[in-house]
PDB file of N, CA, C and O in Angstrom:
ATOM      1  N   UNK A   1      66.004  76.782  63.704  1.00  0.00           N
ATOM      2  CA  UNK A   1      66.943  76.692  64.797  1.00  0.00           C
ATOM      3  C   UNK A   1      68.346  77.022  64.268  1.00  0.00           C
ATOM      4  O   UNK A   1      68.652  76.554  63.172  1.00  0.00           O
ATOM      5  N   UNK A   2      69.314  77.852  64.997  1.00  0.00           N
ATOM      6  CA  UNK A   2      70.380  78.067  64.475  1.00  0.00           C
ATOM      7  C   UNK A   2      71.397  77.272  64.631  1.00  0.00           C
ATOM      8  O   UNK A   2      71.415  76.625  65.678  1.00  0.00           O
ATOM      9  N   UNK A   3      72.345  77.120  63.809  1.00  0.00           N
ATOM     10  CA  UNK A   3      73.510  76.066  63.964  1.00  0.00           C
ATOM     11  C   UNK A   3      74.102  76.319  65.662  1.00  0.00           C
ATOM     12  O   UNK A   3      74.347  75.239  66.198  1.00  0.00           O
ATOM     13  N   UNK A   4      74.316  77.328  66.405  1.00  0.00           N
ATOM     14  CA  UNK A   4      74.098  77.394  67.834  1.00  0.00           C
ATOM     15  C   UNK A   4      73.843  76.768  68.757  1.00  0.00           C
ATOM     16  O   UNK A   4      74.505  76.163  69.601  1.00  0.00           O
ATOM     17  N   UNK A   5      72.181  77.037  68.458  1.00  0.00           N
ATOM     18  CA  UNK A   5      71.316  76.223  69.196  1.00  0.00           C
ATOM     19  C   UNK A   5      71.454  74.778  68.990  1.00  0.00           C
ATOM     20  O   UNK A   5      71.529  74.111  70.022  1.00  0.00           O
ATOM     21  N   UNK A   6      71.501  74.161  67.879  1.00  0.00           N
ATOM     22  CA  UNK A   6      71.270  72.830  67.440  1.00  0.00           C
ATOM     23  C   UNK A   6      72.608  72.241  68.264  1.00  0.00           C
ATOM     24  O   UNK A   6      72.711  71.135  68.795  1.00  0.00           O
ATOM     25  N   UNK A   7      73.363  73.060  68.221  1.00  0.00           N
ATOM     26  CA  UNK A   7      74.796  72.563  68.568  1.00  0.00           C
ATOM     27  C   UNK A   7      75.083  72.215  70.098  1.00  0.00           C
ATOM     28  O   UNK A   7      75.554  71.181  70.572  1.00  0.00           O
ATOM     29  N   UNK A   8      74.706  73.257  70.662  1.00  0.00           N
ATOM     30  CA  UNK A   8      74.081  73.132  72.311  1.00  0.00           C
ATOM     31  C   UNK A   8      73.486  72.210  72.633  1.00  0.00           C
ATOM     32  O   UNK A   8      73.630  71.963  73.831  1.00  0.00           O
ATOM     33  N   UNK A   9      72.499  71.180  71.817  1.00  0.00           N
ATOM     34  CA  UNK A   9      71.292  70.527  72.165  1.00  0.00           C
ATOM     35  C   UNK A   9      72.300  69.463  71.771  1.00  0.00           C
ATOM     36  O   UNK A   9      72.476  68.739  72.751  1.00  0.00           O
ATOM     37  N   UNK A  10      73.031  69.075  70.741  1.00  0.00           N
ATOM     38  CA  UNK A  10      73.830  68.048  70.515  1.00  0.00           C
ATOM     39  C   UNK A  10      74.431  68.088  71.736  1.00  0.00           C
ATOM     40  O   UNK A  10      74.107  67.109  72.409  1.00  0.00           O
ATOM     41  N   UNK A  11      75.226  68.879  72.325  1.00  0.00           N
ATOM     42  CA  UNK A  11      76.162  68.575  73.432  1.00  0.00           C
ATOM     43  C   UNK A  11      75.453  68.254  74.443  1.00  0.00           C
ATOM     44  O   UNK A  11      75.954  67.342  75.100  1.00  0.00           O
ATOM     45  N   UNK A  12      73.549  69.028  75.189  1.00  0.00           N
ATOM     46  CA  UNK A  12      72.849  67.843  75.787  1.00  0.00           C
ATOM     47  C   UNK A  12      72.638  66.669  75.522  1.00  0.00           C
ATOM     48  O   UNK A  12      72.677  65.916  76.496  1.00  0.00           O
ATOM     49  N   UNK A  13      72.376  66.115  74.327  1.00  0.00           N
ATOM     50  CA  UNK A  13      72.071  65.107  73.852  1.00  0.00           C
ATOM     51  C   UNK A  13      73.430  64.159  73.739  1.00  0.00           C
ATOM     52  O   UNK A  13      72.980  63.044  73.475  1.00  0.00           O
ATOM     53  N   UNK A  14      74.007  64.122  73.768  1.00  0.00           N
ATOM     54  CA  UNK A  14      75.525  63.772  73.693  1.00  0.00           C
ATOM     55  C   UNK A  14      75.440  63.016  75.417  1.00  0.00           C
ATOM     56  O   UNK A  14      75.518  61.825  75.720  1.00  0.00           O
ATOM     57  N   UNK A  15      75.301  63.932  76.096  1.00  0.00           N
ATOM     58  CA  UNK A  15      75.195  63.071  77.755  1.00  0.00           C
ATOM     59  C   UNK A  15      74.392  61.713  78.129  1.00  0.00           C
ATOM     60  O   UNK A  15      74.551  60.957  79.087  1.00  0.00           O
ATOM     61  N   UNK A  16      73.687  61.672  77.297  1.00  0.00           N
ATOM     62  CA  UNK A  16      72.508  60.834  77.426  1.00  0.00           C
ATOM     63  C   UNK A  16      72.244  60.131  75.992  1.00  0.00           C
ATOM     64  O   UNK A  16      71.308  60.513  75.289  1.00  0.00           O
ATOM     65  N   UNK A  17      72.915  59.322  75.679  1.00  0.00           N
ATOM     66  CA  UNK A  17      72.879  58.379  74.539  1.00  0.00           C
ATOM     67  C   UNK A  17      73.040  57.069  75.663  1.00  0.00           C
ATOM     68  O   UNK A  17      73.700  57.007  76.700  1.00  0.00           O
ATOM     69  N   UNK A  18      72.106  56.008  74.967  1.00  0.00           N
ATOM     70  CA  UNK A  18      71.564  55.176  74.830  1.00  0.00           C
ATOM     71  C   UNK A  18      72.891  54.384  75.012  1.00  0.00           C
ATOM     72  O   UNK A  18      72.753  53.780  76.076  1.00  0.00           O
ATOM     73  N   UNK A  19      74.083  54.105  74.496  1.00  0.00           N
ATOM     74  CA  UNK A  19      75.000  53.476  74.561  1.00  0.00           C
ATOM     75  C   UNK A  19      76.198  54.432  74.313  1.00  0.00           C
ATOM     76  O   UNK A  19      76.174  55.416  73.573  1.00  0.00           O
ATOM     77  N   UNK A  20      77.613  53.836  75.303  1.00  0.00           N
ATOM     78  CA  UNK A  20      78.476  54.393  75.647  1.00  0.00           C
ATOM     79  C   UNK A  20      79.264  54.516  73.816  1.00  0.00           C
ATOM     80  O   UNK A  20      79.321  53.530  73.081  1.00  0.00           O
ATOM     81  N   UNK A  21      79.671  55.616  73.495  1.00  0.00           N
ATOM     82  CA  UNK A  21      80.049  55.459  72.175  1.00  0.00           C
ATOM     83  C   UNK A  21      81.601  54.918  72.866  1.00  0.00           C
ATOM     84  O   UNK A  21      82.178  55.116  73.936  1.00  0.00           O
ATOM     85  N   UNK A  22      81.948  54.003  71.401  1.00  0.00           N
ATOM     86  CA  UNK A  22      83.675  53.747  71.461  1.00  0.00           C
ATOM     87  C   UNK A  22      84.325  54.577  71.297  1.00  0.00           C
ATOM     88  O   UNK A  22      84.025  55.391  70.424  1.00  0.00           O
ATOM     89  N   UNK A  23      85.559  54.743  72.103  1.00  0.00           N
ATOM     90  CA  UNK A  23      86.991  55.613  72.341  1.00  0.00           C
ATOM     91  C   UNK A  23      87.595  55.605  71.031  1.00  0.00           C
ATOM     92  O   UNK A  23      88.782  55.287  71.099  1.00  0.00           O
ATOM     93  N   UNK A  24      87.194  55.841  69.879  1.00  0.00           N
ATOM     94  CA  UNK A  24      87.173  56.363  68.632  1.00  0.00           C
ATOM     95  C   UNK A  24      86.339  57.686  68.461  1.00  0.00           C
ATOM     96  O   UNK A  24      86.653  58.862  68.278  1.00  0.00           O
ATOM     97  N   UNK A  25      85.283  57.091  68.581  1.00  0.00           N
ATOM     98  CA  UNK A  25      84.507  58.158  68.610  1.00  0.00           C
ATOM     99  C   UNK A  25      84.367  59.240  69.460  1.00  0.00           C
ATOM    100  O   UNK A  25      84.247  60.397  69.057  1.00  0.00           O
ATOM    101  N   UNK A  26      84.382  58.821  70.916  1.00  0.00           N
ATOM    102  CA  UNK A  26      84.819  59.748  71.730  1.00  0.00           C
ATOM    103  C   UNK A  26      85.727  60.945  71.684  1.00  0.00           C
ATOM    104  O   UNK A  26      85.502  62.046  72.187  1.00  0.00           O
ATOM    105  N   UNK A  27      87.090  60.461  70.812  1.00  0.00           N
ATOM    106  CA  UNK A  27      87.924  60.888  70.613  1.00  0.00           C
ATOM    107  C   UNK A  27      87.794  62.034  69.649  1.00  0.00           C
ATOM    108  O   UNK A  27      88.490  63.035  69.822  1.00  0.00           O
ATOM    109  N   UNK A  28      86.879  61.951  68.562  1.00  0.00           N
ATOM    110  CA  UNK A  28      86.336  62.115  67.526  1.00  0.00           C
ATOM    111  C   UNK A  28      85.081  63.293  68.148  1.00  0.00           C
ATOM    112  O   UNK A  28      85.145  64.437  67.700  1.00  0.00           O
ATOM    113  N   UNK A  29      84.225  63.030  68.942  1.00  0.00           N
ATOM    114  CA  UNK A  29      83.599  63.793  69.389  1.00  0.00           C
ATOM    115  C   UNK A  29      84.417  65.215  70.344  1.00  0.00           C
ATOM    116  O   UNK A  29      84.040  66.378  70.198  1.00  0.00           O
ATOM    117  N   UNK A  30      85.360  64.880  71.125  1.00  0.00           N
ATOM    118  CA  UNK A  30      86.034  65.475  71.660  1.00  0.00           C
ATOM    119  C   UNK A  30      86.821  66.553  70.846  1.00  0.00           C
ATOM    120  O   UNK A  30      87.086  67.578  71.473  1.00  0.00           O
ATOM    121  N   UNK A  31      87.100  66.505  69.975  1.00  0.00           N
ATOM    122  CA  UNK A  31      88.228  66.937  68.561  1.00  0.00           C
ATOM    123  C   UNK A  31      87.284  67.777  68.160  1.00  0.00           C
ATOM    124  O   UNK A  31      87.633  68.956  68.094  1.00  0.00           O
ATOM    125  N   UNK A  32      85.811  67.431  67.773  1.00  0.00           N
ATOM    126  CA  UNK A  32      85.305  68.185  67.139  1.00  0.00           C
ATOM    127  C   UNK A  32      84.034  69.459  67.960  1.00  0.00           C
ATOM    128  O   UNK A  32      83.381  70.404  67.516  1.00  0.00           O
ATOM    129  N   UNK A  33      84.143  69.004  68.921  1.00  0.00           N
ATOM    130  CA  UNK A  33      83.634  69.831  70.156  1.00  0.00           C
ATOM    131  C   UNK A  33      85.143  71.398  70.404  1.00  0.00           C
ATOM    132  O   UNK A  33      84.869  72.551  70.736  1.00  0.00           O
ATOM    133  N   UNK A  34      86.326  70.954  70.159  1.00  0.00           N
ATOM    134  CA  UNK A  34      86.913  71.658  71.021  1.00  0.00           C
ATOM    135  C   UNK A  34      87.520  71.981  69.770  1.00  0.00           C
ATOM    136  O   UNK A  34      88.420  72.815  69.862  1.00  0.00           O
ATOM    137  N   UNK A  35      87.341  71.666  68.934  1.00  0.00           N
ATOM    138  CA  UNK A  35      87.564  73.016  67.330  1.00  0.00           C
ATOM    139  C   UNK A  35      86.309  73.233  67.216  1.00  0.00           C
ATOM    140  O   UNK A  35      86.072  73.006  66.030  1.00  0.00           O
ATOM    141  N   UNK A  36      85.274  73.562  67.773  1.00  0.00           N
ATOM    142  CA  UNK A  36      83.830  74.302  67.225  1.00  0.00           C
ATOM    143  C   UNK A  36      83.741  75.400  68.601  1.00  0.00           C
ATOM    144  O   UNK A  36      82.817  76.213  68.557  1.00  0.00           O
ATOM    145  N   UNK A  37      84.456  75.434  69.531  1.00  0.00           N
ATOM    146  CA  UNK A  37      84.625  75.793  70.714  1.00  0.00           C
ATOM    147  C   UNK A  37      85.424  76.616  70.476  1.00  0.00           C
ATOM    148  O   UNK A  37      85.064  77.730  70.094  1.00  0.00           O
ATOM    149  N   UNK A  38      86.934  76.241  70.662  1.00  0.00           N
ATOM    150  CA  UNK A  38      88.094  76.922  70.058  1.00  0.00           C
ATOM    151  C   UNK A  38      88.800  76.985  68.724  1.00  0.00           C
ATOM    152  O   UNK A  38      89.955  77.407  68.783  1.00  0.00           O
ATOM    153  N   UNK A  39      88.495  76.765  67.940  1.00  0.00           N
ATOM    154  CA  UNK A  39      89.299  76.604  66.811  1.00  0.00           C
ATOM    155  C   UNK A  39      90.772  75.653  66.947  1.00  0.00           C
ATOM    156  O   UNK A  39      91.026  74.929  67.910  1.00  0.00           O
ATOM    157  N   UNK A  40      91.586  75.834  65.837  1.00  0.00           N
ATOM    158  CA  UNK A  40      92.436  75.137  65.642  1.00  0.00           C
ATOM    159  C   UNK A  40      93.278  75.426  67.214  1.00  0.00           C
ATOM    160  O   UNK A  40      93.350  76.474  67.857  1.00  0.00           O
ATOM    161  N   UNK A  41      93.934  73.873  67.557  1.00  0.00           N
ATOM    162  CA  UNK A  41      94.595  73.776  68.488  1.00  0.00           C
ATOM    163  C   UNK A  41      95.874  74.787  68.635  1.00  0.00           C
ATOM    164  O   UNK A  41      96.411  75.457  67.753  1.00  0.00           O
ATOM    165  N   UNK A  42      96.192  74.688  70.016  1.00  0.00           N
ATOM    166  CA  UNK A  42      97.049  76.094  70.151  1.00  0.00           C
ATOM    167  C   UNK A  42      97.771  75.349  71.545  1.00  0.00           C
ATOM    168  O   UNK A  42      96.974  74.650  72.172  1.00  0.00           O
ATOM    169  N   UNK A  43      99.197  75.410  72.116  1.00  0.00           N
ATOM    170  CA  UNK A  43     100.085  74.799  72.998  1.00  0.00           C
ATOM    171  C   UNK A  43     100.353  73.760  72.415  1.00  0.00           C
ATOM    172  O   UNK A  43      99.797  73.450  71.361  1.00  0.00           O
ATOM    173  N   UNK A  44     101.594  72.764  73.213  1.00  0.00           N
ATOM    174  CA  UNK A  44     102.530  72.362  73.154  1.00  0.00           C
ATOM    175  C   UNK A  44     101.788  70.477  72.911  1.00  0.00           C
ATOM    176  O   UNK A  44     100.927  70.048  73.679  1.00  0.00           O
ATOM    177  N   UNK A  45     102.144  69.947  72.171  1.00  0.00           N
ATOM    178  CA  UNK A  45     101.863  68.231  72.110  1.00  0.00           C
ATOM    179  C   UNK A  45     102.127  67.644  73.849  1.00  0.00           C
ATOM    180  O   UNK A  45     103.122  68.047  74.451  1.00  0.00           O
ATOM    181  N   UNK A  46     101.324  66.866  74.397  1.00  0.00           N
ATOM    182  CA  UNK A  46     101.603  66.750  75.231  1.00  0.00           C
ATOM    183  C   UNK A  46     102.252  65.651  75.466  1.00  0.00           C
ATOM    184  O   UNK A  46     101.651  64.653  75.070  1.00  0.00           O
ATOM    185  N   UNK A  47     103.976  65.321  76.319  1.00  0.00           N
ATOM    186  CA  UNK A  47     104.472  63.978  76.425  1.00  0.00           C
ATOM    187  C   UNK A  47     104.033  63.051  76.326  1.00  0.00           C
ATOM    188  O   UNK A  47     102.843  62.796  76.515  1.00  0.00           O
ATOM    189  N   UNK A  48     105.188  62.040  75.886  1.00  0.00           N
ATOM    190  CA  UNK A  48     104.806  60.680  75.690  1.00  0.00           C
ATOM    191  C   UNK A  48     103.991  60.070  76.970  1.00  0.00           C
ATOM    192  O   UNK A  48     102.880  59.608  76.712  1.00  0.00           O
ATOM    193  N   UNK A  49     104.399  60.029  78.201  1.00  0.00           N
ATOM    194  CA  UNK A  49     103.578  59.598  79.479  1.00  0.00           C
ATOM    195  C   UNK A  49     102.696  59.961  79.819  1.00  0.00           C
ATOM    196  O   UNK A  49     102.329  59.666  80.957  1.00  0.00           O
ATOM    197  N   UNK A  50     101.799  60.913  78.860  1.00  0.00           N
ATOM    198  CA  UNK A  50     100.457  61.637  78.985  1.00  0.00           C
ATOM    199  C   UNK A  50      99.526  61.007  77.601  1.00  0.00           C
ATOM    200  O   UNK A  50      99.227  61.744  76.661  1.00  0.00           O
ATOM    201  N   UNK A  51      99.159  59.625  77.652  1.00  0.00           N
ATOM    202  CA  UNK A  51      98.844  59.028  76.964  1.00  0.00           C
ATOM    203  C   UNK A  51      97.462  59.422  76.602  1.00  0.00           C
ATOM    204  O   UNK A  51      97.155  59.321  75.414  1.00  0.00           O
ATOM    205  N   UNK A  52      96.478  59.908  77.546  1.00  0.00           N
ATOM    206  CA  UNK A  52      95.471  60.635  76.988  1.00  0.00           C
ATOM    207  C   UNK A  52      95.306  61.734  76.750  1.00  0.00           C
ATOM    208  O   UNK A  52      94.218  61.984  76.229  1.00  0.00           O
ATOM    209  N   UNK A  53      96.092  62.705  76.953  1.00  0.00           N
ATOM    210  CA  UNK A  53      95.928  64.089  76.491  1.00  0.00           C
ATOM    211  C   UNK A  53      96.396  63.943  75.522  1.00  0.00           C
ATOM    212  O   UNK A  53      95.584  64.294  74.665  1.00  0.00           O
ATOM    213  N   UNK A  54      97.873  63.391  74.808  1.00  0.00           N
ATOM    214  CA  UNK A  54      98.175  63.231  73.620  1.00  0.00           C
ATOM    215  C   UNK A  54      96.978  62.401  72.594  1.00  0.00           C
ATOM    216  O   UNK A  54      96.618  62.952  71.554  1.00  0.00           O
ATOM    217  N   UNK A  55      96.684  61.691  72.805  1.00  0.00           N
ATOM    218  CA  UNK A  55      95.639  61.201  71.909  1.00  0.00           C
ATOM    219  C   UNK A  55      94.651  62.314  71.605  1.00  0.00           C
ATOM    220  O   UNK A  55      94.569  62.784  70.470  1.00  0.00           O
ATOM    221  N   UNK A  56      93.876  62.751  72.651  1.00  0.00           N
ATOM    222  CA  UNK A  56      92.944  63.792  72.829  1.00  0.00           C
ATOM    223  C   UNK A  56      93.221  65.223  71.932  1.00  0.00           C
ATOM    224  O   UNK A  56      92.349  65.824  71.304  1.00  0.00           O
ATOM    225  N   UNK A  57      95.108  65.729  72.067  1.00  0.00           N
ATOM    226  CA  UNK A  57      95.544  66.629  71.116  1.00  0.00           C
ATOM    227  C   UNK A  57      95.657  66.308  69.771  1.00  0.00           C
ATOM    228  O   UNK A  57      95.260  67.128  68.943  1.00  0.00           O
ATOM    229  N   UNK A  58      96.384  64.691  69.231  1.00  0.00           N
ATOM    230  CA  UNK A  58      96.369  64.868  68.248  1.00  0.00           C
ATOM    231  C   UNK A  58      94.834  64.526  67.316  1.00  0.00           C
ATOM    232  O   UNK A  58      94.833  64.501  66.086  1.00  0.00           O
ATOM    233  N   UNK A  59      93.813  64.325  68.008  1.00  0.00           N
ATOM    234  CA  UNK A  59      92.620  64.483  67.759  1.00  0.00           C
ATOM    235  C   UNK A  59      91.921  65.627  66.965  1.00  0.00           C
ATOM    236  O   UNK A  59      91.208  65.600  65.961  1.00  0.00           O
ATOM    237  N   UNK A  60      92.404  66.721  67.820  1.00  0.00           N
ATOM    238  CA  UNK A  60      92.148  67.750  67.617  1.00  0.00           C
ATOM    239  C   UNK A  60      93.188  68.441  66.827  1.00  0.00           C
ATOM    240  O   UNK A  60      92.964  69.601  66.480  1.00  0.00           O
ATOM    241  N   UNK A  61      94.497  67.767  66.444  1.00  0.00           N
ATOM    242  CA  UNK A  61      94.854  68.632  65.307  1.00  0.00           C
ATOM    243  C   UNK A  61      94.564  68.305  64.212  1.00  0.00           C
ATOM    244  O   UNK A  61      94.372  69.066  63.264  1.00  0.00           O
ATOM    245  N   UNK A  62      94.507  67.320  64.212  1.00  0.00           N
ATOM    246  CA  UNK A  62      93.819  66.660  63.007  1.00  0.00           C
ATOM    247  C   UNK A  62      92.673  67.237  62.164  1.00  0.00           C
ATOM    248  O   UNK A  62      92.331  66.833  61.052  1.00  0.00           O
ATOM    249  N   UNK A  63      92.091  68.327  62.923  1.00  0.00           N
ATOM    250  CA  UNK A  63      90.707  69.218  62.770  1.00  0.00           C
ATOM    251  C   UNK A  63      91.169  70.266  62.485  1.00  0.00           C
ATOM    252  O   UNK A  63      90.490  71.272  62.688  1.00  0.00           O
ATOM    253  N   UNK A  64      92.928  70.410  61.725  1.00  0.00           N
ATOM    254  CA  UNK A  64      93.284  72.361  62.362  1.00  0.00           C
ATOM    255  C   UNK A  64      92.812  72.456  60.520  1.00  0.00           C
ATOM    256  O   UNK A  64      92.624  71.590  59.666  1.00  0.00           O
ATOM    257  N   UNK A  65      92.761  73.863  60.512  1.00  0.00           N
ATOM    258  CA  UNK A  65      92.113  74.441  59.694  1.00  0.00           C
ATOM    259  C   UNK A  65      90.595  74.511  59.417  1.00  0.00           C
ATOM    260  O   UNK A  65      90.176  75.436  58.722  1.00  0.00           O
ATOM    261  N   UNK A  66      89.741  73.586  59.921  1.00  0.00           N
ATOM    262  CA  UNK A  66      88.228  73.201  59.767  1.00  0.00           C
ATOM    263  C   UNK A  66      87.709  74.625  60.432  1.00  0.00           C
ATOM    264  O   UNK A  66      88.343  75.107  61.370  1.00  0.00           O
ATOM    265  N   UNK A  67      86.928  75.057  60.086  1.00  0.00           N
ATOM    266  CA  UNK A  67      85.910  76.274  60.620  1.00  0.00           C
ATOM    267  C   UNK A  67      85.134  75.940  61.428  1.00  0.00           C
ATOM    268  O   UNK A  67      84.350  75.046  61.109  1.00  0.00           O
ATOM    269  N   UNK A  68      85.062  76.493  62.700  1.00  0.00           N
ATOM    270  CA  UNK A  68      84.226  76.289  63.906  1.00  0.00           C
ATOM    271  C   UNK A  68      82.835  76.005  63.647  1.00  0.00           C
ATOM    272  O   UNK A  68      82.116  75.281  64.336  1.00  0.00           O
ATOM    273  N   UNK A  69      82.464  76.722  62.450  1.00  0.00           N
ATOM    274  CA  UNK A  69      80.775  76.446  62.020  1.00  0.00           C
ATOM    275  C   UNK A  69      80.594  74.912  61.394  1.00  0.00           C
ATOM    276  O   UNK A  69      79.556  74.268  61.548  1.00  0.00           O
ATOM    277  N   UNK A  70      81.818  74.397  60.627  1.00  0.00           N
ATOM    278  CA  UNK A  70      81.867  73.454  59.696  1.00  0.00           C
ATOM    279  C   UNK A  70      81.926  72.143  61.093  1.00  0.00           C
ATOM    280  O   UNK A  70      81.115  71.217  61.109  1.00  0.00           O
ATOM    281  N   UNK A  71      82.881  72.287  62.035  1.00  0.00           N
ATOM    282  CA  UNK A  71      82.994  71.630  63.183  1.00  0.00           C
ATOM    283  C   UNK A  71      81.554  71.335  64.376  1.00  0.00           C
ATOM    284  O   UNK A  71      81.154  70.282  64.873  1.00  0.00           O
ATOM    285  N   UNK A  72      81.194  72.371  64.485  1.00  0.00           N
ATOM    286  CA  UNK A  72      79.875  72.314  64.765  1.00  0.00           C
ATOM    287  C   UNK A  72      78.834  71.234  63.989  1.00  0.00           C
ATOM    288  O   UNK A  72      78.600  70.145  64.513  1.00  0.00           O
ATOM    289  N   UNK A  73      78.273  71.590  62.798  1.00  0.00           N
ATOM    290  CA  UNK A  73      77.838  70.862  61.810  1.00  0.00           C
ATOM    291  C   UNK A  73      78.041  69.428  62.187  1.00  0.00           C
ATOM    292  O   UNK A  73      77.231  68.679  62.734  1.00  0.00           O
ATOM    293  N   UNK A  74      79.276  69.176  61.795  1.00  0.00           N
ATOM    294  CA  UNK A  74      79.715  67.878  62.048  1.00  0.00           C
ATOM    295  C   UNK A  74      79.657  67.642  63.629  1.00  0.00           C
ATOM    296  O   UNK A  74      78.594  67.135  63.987  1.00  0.00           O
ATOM    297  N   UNK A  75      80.406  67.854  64.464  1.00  0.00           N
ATOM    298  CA  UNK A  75      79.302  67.447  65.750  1.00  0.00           C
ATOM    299  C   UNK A  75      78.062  67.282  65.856  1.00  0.00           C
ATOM    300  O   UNK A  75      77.759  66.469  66.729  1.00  0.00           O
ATOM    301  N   UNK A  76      77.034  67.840  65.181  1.00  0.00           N
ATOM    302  CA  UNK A  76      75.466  68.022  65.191  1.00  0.00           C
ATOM    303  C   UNK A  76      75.459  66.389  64.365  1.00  0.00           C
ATOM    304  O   UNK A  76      74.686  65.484  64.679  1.00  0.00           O
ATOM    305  N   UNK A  77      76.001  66.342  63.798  1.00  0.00           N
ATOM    306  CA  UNK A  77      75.188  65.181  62.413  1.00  0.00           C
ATOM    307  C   UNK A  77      75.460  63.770  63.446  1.00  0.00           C
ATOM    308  O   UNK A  77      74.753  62.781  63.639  1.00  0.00           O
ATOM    309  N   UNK A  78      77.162  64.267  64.141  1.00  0.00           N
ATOM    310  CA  UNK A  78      77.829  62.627  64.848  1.00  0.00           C
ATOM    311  C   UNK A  78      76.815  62.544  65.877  1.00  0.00           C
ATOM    312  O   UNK A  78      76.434  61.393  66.089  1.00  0.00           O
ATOM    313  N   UNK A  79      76.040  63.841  66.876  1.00  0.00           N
ATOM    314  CA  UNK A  79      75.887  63.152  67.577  1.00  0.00           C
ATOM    315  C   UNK A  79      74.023  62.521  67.610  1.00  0.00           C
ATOM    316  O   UNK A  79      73.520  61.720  68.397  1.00  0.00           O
ATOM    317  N   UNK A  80      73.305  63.345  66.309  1.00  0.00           N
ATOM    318  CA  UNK A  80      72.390  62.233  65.506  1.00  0.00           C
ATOM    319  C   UNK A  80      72.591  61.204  64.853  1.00  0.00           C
ATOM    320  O   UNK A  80      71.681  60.482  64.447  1.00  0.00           O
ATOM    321  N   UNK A  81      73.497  61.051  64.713  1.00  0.00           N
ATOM    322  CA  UNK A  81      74.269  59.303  64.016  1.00  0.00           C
ATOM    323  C   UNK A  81      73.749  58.363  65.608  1.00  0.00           C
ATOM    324  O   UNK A  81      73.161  57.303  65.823  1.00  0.00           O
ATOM    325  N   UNK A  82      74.163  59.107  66.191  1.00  0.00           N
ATOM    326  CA  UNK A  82      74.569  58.348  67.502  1.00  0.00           C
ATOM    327  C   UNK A  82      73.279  57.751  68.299  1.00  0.00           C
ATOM    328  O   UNK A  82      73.153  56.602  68.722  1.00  0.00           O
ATOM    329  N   UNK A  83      72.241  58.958  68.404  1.00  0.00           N
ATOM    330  CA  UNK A  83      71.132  58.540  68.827  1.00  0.00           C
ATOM    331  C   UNK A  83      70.100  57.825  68.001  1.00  0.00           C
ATOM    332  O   UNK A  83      69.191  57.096  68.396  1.00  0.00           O
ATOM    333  N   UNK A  84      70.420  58.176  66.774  1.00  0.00           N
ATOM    334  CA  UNK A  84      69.289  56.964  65.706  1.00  0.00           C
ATOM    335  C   UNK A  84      69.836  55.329  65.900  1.00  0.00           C
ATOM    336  O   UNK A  84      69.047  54.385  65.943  1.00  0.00           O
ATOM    337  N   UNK A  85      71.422  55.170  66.014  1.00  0.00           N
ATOM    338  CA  UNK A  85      71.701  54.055  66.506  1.00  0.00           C
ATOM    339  C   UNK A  85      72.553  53.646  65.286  1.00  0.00           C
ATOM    340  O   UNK A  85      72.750  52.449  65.080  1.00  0.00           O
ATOM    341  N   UNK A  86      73.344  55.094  64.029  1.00  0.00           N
ATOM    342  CA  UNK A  86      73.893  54.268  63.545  1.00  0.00           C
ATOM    343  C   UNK A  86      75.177  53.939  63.022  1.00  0.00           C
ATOM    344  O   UNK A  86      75.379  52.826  62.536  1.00  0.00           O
TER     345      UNK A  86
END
């Protein structure tokens, strides 16, 4: 199966876990979905009164330089962490 495919099936599998992951992880999943998607972040930090998009951005910069394949990967592994339960 190609890192692709596997990656696709994580993001089904991702909908349907067993328990709601914590807003860490979420955050964390989100970051690493949208640098395996898009690469390193690109626009403006978003204001202070935009309390979740800013979290959500600096999430994802936190990921800048990582390679979309390497990002992938790591999405694939978090979101089998997730369903083994651990």
């Amino acid at each position: 199966m190609t890192l692709q495919t596997q990656f696709e099936q994580a993001l089904a599998d991702s909908k349907n876990l067993d328990d709601r992951p914590d807003n860490m992880t979420l955050l964390k999943m989100y970051a690493l979905y949208k640098q395996a998607s898009n690469g390193d972040v690109d626009g403006a930090r978003p204001g202070f009164t935009d309390l979740v998009g800013r979290a959500k951005w600096d999430a994802w910069d936190a990921l800048k330089g990582i390679a979309q394949e390497q990002a992938m990967r790591q999405y694939v592994d978090l979101v089998a962490d997730l369903k083994s339960g651990i």
